[in-house]
Biopython code that builds the backbone (N, CA, C, O; Angstrom):
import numpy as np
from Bio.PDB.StructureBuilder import StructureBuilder

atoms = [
    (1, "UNK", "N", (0.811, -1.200, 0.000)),
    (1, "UNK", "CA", (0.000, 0.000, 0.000)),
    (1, "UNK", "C", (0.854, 1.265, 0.000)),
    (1, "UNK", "O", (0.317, 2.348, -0.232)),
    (2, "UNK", "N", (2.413, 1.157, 0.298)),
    (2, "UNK", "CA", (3.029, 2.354, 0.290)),
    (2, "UNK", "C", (3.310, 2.951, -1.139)),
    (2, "UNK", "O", (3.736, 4.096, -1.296)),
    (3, "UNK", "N", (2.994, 1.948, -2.319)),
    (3, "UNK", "CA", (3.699, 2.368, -3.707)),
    (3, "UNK", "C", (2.163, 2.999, -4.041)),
    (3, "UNK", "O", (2.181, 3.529, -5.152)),
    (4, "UNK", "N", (1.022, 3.076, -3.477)),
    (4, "UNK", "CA", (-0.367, 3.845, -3.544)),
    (4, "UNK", "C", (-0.355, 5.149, -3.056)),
    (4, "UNK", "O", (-0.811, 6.228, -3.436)),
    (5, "UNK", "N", (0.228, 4.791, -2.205)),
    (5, "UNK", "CA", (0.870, 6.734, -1.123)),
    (5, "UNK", "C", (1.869, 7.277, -2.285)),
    (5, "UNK", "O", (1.529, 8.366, -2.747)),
    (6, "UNK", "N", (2.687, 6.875, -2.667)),
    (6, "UNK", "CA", (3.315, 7.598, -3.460)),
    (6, "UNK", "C", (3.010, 7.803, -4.696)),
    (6, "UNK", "O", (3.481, 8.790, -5.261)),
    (7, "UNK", "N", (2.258, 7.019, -5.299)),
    (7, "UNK", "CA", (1.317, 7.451, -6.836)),
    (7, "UNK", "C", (0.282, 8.190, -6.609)),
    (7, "UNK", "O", (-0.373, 8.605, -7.565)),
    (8, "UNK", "N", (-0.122, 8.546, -5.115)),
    (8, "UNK", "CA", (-1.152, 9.156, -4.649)),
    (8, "UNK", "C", (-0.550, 10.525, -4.627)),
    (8, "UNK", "O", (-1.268, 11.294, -5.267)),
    (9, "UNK", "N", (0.503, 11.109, -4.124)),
    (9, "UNK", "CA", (1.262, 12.623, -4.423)),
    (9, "UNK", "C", (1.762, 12.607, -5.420)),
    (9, "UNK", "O", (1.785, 13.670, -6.042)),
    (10, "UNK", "N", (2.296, 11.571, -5.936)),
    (10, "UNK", "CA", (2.585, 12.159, -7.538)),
    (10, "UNK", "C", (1.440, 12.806, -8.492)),
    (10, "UNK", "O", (1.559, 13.424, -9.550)),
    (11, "UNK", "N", (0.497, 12.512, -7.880)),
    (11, "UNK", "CA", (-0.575, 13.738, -8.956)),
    (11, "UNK", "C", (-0.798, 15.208, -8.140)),
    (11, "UNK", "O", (-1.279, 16.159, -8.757)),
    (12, "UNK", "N", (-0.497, 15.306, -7.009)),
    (12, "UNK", "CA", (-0.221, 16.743, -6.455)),
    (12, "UNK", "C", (0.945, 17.213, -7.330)),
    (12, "UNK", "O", (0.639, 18.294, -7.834)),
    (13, "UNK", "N", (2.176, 16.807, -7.703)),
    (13, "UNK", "CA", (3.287, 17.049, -8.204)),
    (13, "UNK", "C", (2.807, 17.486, -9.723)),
    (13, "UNK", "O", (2.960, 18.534, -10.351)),
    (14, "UNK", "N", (2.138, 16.193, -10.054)),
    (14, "UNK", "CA", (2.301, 16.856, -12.066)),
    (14, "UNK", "C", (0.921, 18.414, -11.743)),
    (14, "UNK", "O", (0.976, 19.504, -12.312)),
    (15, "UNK", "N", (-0.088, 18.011, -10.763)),
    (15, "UNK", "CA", (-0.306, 19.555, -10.757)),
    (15, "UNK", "C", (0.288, 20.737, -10.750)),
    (15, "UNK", "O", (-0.296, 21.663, -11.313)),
    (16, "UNK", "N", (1.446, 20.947, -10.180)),
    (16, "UNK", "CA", (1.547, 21.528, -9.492)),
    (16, "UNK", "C", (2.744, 21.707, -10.840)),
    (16, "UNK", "O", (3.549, 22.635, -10.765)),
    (17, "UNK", "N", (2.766, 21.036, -11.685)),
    (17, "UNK", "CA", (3.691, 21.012, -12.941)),
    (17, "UNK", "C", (2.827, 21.683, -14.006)),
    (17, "UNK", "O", (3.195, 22.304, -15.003)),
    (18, "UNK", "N", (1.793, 21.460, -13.638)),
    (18, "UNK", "CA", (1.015, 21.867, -14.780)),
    (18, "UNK", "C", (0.482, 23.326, -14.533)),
    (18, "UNK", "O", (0.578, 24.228, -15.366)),
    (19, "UNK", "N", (-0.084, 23.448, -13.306)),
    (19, "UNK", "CA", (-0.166, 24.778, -13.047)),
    (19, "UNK", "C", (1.319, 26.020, -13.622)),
    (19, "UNK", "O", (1.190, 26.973, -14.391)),
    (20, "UNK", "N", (2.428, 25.618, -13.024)),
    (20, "UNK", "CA", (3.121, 26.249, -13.526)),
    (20, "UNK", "C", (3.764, 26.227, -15.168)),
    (20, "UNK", "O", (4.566, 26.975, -15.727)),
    (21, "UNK", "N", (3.116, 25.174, -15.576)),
    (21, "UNK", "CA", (3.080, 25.760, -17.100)),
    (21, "UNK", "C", (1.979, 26.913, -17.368)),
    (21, "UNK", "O", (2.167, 27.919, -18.052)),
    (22, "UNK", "N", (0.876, 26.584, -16.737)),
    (22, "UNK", "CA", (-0.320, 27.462, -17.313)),
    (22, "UNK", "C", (0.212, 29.271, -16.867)),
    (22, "UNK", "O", (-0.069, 30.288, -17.501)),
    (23, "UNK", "N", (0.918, 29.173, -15.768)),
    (23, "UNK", "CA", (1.218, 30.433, -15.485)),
    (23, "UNK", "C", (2.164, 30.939, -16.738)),
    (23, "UNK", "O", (2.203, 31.965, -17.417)),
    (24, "UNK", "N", (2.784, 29.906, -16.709)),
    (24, "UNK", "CA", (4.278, 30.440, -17.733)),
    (24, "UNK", "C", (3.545, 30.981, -19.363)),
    (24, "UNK", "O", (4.073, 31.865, -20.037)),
    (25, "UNK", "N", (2.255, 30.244, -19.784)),
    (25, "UNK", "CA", (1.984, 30.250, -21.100)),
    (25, "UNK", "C", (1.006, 31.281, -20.865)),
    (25, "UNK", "O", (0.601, 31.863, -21.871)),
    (26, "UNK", "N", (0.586, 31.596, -19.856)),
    (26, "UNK", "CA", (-0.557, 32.422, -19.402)),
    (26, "UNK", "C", (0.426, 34.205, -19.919)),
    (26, "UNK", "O", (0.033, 35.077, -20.694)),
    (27, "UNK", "N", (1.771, 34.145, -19.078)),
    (27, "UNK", "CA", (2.476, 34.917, -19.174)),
    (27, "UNK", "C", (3.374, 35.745, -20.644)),
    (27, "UNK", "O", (3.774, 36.886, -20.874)),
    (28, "UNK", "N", (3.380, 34.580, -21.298)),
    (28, "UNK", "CA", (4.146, 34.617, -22.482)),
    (28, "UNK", "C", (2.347, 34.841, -23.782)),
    (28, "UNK", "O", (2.398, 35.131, -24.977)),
    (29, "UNK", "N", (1.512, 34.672, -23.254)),
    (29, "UNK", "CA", (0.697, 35.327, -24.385)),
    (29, "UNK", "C", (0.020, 34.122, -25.356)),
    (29, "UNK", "O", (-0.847, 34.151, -26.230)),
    (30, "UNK", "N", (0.710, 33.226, -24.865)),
    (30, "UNK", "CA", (0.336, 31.305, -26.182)),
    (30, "UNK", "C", (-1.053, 31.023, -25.531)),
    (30, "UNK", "O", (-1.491, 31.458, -24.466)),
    (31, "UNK", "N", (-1.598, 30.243, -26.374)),
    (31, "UNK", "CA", (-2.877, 29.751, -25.638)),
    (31, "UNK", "C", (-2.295, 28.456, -25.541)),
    (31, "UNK", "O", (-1.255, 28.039, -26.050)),
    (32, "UNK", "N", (-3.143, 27.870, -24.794)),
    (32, "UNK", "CA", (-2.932, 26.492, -24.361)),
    (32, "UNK", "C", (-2.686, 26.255, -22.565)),
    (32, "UNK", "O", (-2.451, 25.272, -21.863)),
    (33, "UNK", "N", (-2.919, 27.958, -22.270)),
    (33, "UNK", "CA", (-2.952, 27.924, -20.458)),
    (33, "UNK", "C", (-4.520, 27.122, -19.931)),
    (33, "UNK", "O", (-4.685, 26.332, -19.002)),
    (34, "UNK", "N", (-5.099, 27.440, -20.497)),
    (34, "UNK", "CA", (-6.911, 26.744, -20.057)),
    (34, "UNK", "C", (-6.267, 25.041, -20.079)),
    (34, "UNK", "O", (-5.766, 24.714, -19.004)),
    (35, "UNK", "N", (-6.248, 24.250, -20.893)),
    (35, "UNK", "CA", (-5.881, 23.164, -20.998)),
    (35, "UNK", "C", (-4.577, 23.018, -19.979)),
    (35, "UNK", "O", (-4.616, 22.031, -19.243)),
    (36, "UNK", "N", (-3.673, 23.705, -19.883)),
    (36, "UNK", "CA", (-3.121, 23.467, -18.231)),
    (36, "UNK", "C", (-3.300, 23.265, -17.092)),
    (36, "UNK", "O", (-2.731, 22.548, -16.269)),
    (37, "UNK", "N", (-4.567, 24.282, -17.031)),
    (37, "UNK", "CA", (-4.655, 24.602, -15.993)),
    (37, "UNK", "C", (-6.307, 23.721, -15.564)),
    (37, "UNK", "O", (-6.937, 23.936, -14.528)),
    (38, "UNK", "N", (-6.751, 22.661, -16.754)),
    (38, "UNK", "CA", (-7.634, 22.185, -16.505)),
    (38, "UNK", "C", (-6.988, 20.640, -15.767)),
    (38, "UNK", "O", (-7.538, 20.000, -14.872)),
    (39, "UNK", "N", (-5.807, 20.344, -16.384)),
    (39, "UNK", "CA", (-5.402, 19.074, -16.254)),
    (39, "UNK", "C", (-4.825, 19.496, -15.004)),
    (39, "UNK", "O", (-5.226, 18.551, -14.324)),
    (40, "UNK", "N", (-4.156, 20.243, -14.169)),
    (40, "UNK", "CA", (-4.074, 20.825, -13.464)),
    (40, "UNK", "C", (-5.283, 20.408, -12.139)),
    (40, "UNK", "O", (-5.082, 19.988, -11.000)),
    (41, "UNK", "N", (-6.617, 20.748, -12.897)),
    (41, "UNK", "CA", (-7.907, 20.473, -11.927)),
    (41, "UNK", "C", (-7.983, 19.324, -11.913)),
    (41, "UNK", "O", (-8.280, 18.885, -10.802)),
    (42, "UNK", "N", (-7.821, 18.474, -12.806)),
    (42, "UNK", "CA", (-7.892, 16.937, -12.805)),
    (42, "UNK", "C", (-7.086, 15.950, -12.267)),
    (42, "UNK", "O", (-7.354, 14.760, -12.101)),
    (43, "UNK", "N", (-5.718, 16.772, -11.920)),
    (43, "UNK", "CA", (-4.965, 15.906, -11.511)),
    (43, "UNK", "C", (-5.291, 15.894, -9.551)),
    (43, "UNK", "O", (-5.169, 14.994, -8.721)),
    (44, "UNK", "N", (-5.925, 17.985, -9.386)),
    (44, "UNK", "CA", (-5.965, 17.661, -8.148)),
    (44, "UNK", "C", (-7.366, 17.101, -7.674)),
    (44, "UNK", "O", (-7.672, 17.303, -6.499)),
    (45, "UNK", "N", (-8.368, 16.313, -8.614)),
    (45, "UNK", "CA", (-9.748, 16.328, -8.667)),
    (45, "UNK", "C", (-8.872, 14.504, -8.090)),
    (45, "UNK", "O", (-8.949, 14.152, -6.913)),
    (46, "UNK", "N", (-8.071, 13.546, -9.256)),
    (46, "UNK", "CA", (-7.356, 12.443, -8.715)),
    (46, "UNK", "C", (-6.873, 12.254, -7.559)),
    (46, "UNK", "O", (-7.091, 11.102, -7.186)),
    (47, "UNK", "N", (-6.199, 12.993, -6.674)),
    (47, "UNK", "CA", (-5.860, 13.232, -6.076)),
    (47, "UNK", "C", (-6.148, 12.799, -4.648)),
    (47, "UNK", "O", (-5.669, 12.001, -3.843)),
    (48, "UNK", "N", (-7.188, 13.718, -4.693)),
    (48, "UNK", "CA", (-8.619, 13.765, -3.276)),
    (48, "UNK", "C", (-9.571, 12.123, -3.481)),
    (48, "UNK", "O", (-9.995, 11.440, -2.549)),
    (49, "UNK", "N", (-9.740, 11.741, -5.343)),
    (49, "UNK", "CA", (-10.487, 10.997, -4.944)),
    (49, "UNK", "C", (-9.656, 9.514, -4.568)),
    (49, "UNK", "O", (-10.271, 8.846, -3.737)),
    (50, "UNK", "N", (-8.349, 8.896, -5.056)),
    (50, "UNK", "CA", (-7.449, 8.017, -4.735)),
    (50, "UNK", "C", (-7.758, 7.915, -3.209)),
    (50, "UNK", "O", (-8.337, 7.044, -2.559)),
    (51, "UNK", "N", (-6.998, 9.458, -2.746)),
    (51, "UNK", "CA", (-6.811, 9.410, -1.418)),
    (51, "UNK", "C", (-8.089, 8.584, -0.535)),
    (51, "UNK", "O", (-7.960, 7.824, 0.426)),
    (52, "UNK", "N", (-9.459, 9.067, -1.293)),
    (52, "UNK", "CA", (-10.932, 8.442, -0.678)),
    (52, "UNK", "C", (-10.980, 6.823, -0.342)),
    (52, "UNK", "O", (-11.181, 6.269, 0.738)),
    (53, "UNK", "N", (-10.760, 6.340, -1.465)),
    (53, "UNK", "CA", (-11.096, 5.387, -2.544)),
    (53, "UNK", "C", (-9.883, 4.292, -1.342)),
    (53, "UNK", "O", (-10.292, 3.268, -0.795)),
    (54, "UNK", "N", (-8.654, 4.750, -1.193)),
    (54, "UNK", "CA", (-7.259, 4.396, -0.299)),
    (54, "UNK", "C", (-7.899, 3.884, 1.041)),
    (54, "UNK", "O", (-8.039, 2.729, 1.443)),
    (55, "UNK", "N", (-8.228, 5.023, 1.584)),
    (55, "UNK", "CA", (-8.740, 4.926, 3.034)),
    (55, "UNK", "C", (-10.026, 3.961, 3.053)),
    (55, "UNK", "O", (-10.051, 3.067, 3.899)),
    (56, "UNK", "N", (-10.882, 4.078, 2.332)),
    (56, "UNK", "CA", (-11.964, 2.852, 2.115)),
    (56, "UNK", "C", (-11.201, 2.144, 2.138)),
    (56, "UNK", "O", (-11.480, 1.458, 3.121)),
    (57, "UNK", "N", (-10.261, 1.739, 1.676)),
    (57, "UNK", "CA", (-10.253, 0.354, 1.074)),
    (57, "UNK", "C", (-9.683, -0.582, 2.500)),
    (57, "UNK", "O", (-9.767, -1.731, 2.936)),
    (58, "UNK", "N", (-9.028, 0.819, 2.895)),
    (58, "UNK", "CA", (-7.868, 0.503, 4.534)),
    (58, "UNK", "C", (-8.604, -0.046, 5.373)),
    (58, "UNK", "O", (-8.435, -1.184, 5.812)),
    (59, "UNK", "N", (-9.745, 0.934, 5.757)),
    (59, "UNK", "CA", (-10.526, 0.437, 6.659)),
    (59, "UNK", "C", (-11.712, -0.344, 6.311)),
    (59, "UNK", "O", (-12.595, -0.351, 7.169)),
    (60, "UNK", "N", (-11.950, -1.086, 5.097)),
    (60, "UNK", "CA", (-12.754, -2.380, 5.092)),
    (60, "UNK", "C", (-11.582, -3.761, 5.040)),
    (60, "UNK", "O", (-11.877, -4.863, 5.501)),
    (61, "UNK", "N", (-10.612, -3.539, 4.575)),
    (61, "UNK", "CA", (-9.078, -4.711, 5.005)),
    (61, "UNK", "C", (-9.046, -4.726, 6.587)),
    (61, "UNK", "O", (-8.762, -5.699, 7.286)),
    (62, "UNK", "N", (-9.352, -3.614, 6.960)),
    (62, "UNK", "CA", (-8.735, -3.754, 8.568)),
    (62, "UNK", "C", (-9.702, -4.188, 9.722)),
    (62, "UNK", "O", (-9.319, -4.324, 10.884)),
    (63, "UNK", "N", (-10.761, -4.358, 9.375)),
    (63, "UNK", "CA", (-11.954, -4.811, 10.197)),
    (63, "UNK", "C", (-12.567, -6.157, 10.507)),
    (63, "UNK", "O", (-13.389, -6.551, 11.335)),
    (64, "UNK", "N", (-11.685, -6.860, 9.289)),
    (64, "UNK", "CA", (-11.749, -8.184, 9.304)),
    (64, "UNK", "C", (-11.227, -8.941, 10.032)),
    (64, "UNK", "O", (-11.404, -10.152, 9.894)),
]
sb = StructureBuilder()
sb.init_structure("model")
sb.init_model(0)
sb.init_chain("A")
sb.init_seg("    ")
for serial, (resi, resn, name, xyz) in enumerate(atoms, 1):
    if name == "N":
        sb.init_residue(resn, " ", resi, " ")
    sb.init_atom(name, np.array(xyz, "f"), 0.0, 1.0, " ", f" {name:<3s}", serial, name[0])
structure = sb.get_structure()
């Protein structure tokens, strides 16, 4: 379950990659910041729900 914790922040990370593209393209005038900054939402939308989905799963394994 620990290689789940860590695929579980790696989508905080590519957010947080992606956000700062959207700033950078946001800055420089290119389009293609919306689509950054959506995958951006999606990665932190993954994120929250893994984390859910994790802890369910913990505490129906652990009750048994």
């Amino acid at each position: 379950m620990k290689i789940a914790k860590i695929f579980q922040y790696a989508y905080l990370v590519f957010a947080v990659l992606f956000l700062y593209d959207a700033i950078s393209k946001w800055n420089d005038g290119t389009h293609g910041a919306y689509v950054s900054l959506a995958l951006a939402g999606l990665a932190v939308f993954i994120f929250f729900f893994r984390r859910r989905f994790r802890k369910k799963y913990e505490n129906k394994g652990g009750s048994k």
